[in-house]
N, C-alpha and C positions, 0 to 999 in steps of 0.2 A: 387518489388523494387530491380533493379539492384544492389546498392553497401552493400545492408546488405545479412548478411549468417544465414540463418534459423538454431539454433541449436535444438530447440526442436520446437513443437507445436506452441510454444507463447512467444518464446523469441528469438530476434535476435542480432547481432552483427553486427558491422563495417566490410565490408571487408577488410583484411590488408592492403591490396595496397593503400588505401585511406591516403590521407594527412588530411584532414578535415572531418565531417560529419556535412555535414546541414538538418533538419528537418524543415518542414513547416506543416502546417491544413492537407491536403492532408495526411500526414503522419500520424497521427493524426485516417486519414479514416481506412489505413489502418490497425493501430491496432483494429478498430471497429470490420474491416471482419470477419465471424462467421470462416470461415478456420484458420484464426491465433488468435481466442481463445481458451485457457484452462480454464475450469471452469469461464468463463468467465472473463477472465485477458488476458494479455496480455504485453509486455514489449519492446524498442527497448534500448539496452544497449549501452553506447557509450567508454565501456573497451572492451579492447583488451578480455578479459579473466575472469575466477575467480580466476585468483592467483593474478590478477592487485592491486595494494594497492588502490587504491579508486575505485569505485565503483557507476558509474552515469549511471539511468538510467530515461527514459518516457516511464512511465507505464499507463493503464486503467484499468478500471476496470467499472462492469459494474453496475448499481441499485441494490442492494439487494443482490449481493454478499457478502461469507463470507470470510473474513479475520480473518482465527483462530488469538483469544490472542495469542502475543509470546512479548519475549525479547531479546536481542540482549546481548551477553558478550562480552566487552573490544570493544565495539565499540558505537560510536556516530550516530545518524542519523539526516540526513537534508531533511527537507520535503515541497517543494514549489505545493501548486493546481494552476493549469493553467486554467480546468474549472469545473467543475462543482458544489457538495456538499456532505460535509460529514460531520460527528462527530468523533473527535478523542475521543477516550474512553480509561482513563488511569487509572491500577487496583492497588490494593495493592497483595499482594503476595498472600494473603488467596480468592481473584477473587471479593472482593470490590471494587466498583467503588470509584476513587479519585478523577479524574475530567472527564469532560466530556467540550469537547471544541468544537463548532461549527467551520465549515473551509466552504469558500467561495472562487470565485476569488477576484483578488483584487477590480473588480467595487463593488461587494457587501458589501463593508463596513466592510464584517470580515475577523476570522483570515483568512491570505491564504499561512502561513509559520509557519514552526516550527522547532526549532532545539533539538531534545531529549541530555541530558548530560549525560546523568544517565542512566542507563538499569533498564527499568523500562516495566511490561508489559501493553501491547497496543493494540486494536484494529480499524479500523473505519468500521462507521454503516454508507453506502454510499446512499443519499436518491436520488442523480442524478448523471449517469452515472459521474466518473470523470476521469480526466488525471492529473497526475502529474507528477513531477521532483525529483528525491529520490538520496540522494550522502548518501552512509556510506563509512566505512572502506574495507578494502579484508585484505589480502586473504577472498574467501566465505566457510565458512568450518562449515559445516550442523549442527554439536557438538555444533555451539556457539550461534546458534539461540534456545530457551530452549520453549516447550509448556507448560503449564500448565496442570496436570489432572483435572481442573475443567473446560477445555474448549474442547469440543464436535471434534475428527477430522473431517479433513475436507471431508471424505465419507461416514460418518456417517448421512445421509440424513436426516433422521427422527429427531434424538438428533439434528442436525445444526440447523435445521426449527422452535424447541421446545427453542434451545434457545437463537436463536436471536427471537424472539414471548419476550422471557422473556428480551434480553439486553434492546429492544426496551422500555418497558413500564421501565425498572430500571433509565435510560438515560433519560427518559422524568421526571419521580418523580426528580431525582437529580439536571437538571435544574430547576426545578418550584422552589426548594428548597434554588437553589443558588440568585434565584431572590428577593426571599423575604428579 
């Protein structure tokens, strides 16, 4: 892609010169290409920067990727699926689950938008490849996204494997639960 600037592996930008930036499916592909994943993610960002005050980007991600819990300080997040599926899994402070929300596109009948208020920790458990549309706040400044030590980093291969093994079957109990 001609008008975006590869700054790392899996994440691009706008070229300056650009007035507009249009993405289409195609685009789409090209975040699929295993050359522009990192751990299987991938991003094209439509700020200038990370000191930009807002912060939109089209992101992927792929099946069964891990998205460590985290939480976000003094910022909001906006979160539109384009395609595929996931579980938004939302913790209490001590790594209990609080809710567990299924995300769809919108032909699927569910959720396929969210807006976080609160900083609040979060993961999704992606069960088909998805793509989404993500606005928060900027500056990005690495201090104010917080991990949890009860959530496995993301190199830790072994622990990742053992406990998404364990998100999965917690997430399934807490639906059946909410059903009744």
């Amino acid at each position: 892609m001609k008008k975006l600037n590869q700054v790392s592996p899996s994440i691009f930008y706008p070229n300056k010169k650009n007035t507009f930036l249009f993405l289409s499916g195609s685009n789409s592909n090209f975040l699929k290409r295993k050359e522009n994943l990192l751990n299987s993610k991938s991003r094209i960002c439509s700020h200038s920067n990370i000191k930009d005050k807002t912060h939109e980007m089209i992101i992927y991600h792929k099946k069964g990727v891990y998205v460590r819990p985290h939480k976000h300080i003094n910022k909001k997040e906006s979160f539109h699926l384009i395609n595929g599926m996931a579980d938004l899994v939302v913790f209490k402070n001590n790594g209990d689950i609080s809710n567990v929300v299924t995300l769809g596109n919108y032909k699927s009948k569910k959720f396929f938008y969210y807006k976080m208020l609160k900083p609040s920790f979060h993961t999704l458990i992606i069960h088909k490849d998805i793509l989404f549309h993500e606005v928060t706040s900027g500056p990005f400044i690495r201090g104010e996204t917080i991990f949890p030590s009860w959530a496995p980093k993301e190199n830790d291969r072994k622990e990742v494997k053992n406990y998404l093994r364990k998100l999965h079957q917690l997430t399934k109990i807490f639906k059946n639960k909410k059903l009744k």
